[in-house]
PAMARLO-712129 format. One record per residue: residue in three letters; residue number from 1; x, z, y of N, C-alpha, C in turn. Coordinates in pm, 1 decimal. Each point is the difference from the previous one (the first is absolute). Example, Ala and Ser with C-alpha at 12.3 -4.5 7.8 and 13.67 -1.06 7.14 Angstrom:
2
R res   n   n.east     n.up  n.north  ca.east    ca.up ca.north   c.east     c.up  c.north
R Ala   1   1319.0    780.0   -569.0    -89.0      0.0    119.0     90.0      0.0    120.0
R Ser   2    -35.0    -72.0    105.0     82.0      6.0    119.0    -77.0     73.0    109.0
END
This chain:
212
R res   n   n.east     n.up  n.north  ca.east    ca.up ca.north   c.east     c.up  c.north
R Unk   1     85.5      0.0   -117.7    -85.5      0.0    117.7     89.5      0.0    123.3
R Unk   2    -61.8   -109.3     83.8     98.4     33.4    114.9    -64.3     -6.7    155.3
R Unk   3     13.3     58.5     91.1    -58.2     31.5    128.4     85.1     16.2     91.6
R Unk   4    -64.0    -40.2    135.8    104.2     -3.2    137.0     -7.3    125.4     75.0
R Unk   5     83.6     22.6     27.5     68.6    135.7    123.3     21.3    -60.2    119.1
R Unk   6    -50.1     -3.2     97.0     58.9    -60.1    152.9    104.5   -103.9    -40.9
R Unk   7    140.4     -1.1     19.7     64.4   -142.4     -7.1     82.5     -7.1   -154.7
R Unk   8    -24.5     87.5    -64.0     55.6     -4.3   -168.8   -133.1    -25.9    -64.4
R Unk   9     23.2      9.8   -106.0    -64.8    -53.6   -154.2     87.6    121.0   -126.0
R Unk  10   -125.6     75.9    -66.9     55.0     89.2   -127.6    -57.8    -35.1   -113.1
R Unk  11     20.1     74.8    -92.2    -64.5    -30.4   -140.8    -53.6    124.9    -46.2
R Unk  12   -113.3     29.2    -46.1    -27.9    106.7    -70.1    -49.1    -48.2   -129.3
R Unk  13     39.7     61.6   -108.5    -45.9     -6.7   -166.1   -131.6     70.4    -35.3
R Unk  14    -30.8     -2.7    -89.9   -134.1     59.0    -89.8     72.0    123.3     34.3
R Unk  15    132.1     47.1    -45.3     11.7    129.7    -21.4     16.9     84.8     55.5
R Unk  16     51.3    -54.4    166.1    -22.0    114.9    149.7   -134.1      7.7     64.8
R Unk  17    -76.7    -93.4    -57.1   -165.1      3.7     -8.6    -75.1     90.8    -49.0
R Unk  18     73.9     76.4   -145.0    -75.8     69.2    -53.1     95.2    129.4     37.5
R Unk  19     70.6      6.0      0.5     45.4    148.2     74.8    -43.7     38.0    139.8
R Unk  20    -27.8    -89.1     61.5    -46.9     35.6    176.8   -121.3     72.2    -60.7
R Unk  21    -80.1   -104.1    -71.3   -146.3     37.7    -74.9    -18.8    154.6    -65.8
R Unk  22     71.8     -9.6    -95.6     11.0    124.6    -47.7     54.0    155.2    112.6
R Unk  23     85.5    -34.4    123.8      4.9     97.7     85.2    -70.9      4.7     91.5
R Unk  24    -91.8   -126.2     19.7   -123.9     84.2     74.1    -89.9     98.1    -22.2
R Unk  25    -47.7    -21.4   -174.7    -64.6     63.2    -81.7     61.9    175.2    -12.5
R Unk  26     88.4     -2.8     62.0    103.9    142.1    -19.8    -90.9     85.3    111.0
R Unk  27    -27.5    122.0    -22.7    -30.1     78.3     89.6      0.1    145.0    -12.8
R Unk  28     54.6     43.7    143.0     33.0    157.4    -20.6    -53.5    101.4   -103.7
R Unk  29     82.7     61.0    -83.6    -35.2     88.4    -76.0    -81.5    -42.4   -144.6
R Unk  30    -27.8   -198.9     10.9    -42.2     -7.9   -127.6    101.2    -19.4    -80.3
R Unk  31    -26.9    -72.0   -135.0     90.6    -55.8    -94.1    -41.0   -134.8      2.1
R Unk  32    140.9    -95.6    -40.4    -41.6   -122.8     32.5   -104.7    -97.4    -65.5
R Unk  33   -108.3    -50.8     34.4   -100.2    -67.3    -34.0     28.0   -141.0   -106.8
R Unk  34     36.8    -21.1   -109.0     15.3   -180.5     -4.9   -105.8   -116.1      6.6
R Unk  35      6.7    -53.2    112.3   -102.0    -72.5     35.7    -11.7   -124.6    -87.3
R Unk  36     33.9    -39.9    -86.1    -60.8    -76.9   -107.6    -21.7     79.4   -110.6
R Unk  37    -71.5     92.1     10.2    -69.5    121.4   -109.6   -147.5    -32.8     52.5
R Unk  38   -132.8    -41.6    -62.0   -130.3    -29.8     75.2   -123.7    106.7    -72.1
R Unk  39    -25.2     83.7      0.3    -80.8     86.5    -62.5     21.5    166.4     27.7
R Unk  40   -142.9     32.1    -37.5     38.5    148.7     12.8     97.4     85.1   -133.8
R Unk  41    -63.0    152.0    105.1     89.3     85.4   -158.8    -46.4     47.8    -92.6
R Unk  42     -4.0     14.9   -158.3    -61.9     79.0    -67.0     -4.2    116.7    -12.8
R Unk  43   -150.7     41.9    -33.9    -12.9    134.6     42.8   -137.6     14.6   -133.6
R Unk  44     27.7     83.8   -110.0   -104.6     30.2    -79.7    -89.4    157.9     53.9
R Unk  45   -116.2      8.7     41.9    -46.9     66.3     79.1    -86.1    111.3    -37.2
R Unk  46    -41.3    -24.5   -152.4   -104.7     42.2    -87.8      8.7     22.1   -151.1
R Unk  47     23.2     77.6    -87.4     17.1    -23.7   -137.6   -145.6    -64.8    -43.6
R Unk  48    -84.0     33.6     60.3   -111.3    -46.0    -66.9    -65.3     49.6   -129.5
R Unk  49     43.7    116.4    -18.8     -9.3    109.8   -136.0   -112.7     51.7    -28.1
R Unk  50    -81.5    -30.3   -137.7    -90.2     42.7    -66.0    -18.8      4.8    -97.6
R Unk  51   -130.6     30.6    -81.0     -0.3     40.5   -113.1     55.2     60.9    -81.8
R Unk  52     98.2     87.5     44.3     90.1     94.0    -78.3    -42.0     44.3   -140.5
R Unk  53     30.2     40.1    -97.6   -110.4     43.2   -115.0     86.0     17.2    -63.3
R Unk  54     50.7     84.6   -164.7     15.4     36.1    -61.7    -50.7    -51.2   -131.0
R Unk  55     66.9    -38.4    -81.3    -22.8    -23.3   -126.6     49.5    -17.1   -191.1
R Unk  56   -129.8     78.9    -74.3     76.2     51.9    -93.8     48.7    -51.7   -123.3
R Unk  57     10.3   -105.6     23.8     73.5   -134.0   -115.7    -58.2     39.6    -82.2
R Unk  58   -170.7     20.1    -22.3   -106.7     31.2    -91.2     68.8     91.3    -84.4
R Unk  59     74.0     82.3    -29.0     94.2    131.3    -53.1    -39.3    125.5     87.9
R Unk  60   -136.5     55.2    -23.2    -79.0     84.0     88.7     37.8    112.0    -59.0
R Unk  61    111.1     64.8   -114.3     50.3    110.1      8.5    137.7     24.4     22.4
R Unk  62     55.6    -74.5     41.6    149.9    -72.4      8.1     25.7    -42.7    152.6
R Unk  63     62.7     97.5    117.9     29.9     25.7     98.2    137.2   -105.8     58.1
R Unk  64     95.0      8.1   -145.9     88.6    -63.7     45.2      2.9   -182.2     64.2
R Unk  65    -91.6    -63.8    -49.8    -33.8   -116.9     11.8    -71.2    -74.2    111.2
R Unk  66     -8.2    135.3     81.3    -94.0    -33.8    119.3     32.5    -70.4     94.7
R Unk  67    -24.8    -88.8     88.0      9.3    -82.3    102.6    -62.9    -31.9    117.2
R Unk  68     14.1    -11.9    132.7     -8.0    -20.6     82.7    -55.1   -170.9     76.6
R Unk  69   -103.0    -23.2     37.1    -10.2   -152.7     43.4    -55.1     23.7    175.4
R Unk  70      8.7   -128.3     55.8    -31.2     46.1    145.0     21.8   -151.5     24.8
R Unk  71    -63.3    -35.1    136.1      7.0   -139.7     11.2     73.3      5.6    137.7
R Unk  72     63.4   -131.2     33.2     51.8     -7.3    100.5    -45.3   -100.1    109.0
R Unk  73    -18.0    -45.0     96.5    -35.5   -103.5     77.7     58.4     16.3    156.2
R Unk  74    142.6      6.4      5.5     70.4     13.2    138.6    -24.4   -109.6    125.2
R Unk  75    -11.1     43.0    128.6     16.1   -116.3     87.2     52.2      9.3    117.5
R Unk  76     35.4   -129.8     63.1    111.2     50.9    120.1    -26.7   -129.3     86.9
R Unk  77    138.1    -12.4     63.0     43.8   -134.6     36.9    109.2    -42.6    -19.8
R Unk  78     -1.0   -140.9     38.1    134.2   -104.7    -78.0    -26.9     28.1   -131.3
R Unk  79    -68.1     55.1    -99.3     20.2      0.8    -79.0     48.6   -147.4   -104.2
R Unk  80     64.9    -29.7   -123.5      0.6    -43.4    -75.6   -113.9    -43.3    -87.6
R Unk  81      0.9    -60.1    -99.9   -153.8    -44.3    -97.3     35.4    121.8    -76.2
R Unk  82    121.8     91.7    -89.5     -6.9     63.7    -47.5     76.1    125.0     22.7
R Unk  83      3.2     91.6   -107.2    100.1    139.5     29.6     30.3     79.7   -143.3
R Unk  84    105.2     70.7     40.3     -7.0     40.2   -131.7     59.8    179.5      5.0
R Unk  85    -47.8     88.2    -89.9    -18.2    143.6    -16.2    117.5    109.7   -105.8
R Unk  86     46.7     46.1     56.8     58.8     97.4    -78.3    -39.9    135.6    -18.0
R Unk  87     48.1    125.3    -51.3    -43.2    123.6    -41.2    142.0     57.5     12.2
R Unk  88    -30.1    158.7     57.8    103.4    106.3     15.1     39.1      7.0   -116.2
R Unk  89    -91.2     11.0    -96.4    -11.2     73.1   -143.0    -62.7   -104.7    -94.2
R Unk  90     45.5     -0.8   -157.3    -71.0    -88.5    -79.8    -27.4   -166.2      0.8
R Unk  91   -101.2    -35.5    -13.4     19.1   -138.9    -22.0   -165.5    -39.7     76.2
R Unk  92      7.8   -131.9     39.6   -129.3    -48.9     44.4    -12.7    -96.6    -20.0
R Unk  93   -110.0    -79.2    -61.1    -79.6   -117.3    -26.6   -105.0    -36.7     45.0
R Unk  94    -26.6    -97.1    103.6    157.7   -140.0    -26.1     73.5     41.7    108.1
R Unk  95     84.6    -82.8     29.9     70.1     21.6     80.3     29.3    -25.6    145.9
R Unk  96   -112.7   -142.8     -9.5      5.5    -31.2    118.6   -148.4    -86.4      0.7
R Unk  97    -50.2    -68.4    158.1   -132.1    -12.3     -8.4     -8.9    -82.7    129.4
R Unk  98   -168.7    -67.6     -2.4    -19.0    -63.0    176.1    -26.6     34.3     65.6
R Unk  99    -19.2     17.0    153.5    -41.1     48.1     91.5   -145.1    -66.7    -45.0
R Unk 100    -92.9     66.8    118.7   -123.1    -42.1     59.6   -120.6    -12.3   -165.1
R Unk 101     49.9    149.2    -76.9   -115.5    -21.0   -120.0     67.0    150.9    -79.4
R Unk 102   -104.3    112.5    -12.4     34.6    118.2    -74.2     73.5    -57.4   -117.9
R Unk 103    101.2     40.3    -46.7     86.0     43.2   -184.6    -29.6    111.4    -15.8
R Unk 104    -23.6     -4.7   -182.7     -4.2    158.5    -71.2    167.2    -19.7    -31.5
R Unk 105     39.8    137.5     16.1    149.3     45.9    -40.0    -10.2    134.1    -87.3
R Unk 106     97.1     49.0    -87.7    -13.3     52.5    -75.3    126.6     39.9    -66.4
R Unk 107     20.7    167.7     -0.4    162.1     61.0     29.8    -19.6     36.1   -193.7
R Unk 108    113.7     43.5    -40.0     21.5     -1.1   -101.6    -67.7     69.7   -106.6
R Unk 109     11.6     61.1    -99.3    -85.7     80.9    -86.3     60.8    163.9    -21.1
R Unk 110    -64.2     62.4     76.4     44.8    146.7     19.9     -9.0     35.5    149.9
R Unk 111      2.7   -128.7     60.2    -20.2     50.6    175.9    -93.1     72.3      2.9
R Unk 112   -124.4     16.5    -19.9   -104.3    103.5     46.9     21.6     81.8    -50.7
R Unk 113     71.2    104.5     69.6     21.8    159.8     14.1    174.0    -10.6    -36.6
R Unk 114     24.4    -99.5     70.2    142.5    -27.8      2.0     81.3     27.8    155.5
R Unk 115   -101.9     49.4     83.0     28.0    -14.9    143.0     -1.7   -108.2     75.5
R Unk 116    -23.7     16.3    149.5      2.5    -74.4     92.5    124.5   -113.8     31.4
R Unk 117    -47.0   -134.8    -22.7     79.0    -18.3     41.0     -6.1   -163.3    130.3
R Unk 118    105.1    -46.1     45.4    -21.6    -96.8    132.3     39.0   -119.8    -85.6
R Unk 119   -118.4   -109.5     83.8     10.5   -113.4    -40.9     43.1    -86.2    129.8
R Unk 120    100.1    -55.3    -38.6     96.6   -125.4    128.8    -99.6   -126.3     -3.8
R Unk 121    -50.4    -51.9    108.0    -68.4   -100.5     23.7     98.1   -128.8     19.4
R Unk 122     94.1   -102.2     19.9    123.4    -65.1     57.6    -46.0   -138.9     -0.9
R Unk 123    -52.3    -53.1    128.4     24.2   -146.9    -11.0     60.2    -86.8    -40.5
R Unk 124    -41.5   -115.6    -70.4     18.2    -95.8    -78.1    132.4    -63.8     77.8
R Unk 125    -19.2    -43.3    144.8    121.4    -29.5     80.1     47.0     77.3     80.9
R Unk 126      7.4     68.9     27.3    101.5    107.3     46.7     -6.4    134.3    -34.3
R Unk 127     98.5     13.6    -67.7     53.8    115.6    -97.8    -51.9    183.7    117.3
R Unk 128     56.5    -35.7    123.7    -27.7    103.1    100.2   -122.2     12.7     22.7
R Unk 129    -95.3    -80.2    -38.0   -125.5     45.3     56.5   -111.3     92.7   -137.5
R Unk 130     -7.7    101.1     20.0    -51.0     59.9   -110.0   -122.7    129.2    109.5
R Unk 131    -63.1     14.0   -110.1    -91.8    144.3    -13.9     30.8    109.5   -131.5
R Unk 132     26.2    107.8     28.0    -35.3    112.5    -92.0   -178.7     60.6    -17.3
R Unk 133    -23.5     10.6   -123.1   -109.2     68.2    -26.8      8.4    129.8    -93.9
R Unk 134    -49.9     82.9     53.1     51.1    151.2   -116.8   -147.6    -14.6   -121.9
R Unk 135     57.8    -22.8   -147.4   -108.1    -11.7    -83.7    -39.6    196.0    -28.2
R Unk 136    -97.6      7.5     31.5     -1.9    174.7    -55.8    -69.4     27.4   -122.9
R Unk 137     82.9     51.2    -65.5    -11.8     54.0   -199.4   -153.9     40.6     20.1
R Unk 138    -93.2    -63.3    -87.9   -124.6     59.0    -32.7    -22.8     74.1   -103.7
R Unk 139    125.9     15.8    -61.2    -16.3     89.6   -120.0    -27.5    -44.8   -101.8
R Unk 140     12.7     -2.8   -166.5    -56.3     14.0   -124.5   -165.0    -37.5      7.2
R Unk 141    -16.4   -113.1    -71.9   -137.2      6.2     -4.7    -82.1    -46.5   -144.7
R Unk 142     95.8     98.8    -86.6     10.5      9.5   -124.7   -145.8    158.2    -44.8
R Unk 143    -30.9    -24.5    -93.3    -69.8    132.1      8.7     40.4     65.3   -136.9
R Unk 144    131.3     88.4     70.8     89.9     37.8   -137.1    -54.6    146.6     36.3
R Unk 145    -88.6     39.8   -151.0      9.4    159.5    -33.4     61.1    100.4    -29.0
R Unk 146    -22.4    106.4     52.1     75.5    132.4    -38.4     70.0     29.1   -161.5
R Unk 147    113.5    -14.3    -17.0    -10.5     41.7   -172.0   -103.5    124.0    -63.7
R Unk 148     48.4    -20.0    -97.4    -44.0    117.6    -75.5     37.1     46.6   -116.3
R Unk 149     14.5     62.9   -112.6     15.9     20.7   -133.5   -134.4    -13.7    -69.0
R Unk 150     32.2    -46.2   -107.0   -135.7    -14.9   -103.1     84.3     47.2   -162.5
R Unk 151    -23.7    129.3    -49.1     28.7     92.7   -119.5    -51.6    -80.4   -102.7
R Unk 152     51.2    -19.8   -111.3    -86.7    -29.8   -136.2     78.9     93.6    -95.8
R Unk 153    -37.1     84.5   -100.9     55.2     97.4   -104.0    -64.8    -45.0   -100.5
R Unk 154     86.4    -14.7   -130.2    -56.7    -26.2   -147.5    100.6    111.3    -20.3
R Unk 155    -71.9     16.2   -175.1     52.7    153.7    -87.6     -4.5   -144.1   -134.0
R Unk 156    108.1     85.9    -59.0      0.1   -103.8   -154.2    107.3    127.1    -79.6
R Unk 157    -61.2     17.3   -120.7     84.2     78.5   -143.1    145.8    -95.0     -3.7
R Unk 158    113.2     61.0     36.9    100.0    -86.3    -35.6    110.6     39.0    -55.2
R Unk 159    -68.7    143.5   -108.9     43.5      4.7   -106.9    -84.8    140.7    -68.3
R Unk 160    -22.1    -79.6   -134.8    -52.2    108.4   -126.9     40.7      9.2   -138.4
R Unk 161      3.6     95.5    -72.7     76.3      0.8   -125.8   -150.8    -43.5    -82.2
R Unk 162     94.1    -94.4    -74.2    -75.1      6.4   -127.6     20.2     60.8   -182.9
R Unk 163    -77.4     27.7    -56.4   -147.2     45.0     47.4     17.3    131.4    148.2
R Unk 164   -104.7     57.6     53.8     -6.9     81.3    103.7     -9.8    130.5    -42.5
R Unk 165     16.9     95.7    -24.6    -37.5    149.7    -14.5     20.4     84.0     79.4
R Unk 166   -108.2    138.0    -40.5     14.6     77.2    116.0    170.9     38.6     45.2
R Unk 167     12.9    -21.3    126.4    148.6     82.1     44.7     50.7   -119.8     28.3
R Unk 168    -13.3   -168.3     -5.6     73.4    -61.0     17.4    -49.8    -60.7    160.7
R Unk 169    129.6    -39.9     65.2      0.5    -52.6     78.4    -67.4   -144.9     31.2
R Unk 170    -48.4     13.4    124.4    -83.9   -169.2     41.0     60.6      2.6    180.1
R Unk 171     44.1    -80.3      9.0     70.0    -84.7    137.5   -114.0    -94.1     69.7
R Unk 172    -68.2     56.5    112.6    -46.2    -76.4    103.4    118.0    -65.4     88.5
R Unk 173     -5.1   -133.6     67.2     32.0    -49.3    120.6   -107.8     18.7     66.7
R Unk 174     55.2     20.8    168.1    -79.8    -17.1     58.9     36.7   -117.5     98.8
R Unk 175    -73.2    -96.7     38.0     89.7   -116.3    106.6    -58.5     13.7    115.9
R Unk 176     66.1      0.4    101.7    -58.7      9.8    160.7     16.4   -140.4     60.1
R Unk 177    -30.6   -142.2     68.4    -15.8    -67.2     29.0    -34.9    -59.2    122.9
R Unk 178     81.9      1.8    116.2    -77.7    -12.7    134.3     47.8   -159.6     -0.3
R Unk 179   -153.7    -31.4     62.5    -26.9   -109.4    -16.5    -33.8    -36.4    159.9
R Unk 180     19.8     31.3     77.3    -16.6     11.5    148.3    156.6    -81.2     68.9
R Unk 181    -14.2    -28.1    119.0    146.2     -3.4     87.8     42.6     70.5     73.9
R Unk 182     18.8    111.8     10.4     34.3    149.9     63.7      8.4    113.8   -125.9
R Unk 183    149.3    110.8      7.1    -11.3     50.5    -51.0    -83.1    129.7    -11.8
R Unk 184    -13.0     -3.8   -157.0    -97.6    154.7      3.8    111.2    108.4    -36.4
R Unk 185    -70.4    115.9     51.4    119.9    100.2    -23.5    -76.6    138.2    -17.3
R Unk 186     54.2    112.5    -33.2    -46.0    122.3    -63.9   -183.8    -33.8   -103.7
R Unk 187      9.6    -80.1    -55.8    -18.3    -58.6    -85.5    -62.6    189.5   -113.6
R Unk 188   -160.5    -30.1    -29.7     -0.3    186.2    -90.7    -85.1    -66.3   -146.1
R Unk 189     13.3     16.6    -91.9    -42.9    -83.6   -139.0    -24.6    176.1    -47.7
R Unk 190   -177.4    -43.7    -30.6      2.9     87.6    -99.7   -104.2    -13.0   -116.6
R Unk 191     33.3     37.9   -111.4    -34.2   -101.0   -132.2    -52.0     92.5    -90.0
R Unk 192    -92.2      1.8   -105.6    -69.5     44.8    -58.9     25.2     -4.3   -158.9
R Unk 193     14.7     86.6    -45.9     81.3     29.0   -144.0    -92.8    -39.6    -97.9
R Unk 194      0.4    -77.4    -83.1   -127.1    -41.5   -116.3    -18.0    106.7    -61.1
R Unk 195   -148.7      8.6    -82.9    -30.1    143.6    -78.6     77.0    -45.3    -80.4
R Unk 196     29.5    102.0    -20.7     54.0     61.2   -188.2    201.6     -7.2     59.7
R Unk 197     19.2    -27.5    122.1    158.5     88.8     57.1     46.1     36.0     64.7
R Unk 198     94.0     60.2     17.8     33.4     90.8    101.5    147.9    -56.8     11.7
R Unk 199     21.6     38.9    138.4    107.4    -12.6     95.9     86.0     51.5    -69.4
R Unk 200    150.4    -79.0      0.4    114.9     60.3   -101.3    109.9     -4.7    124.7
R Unk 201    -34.5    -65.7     66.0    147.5     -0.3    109.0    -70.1     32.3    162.1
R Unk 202    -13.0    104.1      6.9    -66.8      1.8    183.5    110.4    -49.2     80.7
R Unk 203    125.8    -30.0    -31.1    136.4     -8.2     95.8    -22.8   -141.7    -14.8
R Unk 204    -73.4    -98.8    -27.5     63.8   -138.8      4.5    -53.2    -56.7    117.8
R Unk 205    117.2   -128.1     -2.1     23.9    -30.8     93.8      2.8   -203.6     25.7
R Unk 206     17.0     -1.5    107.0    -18.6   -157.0      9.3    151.7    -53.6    -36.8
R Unk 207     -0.3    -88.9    -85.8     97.8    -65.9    -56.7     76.4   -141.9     84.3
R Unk 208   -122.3    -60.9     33.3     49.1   -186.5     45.2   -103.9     12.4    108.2
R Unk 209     82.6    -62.0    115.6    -56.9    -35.1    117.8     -6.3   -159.4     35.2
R Unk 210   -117.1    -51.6      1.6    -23.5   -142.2    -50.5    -46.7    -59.1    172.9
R Unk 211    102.4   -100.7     -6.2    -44.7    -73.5    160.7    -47.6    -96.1    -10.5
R Unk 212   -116.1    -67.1     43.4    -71.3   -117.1     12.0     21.4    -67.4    141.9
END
């Protein structure tokens, strides 16, 4: 490019063109603008968070399996067509999603009553533009019961002489059996002597302690 000055003639290039350009654009106390950049900035403004819920991977006495779902539908400006989500803690599915339409998302198996935790919102094109959302633990929504013990006792002859006569010895077992998931303890058995004998050992005692 070239242009007149009173009685000379200069040359200016594309490239003292775009620096004059670019230092006009300069101004006190900002940072510098690049003027062939044409759009705004992104800014995600909203998680858009609902339906939170809890659920018990149909294992309704079984706590550990529980899970967490919640939908997402964020919005802003500049946004991108899509975005995609991470977790403080655990794992989330899927991973990423479109703007401008709710997703169900859904944290791993044990999150409910696994604690609170934050979900990263991060635009599809620019990595800096994000939202945090705090997911809050709804708890177990398992309907796991209290234990308990459940006793069963059988008696069986498990030993007699043959033939039997008076004075000879006969051997009851007695079996104790908890059949429950919690232990039972001070445990009191008391048992009834068949007619026709009498007690030969008041000192006895429990032999085998049987774990189920």
């Amino acid at each position: 490019m070239e242009t007149q000055c009173g009685d000379g003639a200069f040359s200016m290039d594309w490239t003292s063109i775009m620096v004059i350009l670019r230092t006009i654009l300069l101004f006190p106390g900002t940072q510098p603008v690049n003027p062939w950049l044409v759009g705004g900035t992104c800014s995600v403004a909203t998680s858009g968070l609902s339906a939170l819920m809890c659920n018990n991977a149909t294992t309704t006495m079984s706590a550990a399996d529980d899970y967490l779902t919640f939908s997402l539908n964020p919005t802003g400006t500049d946004l991108a067509a899509t975005y995609n989500v991470t977790v403080s803690a655990g794992t989330i599915t899927p991973t990423s999603a479109s703007y401008g339409a709710a997703t169900s998302f859904q944290l791993q198996a044990g999150s409910a009553g696994g604690g609170n935790v934050v979900v990263t919102i991060t635009d599809a094109d620019d990595p800096s533009c994000q939202f945090m959302v705090n997911i809050v633990d709804l708890g177990s929504c398992s309907s796991v019961m209290p234990g308990n013990f459940d006793l069963a006792l059988t008696k069986a002859i498990s030993s007699v002489p043959s033939p039997a006569t008076v004075g000879s010895n006969v051997t009851y077992t007695l079996t104790v059996i908890n059949q429950g998931d919690v232990d039972a303890t001070n445990i009191a058995i008391t048992d009834f002597i068949p007619t026709g004998l009498t007690l030969n050992d008041p000192d006895w005692t429990m032999l085998v302690i049987l774990l189920f």
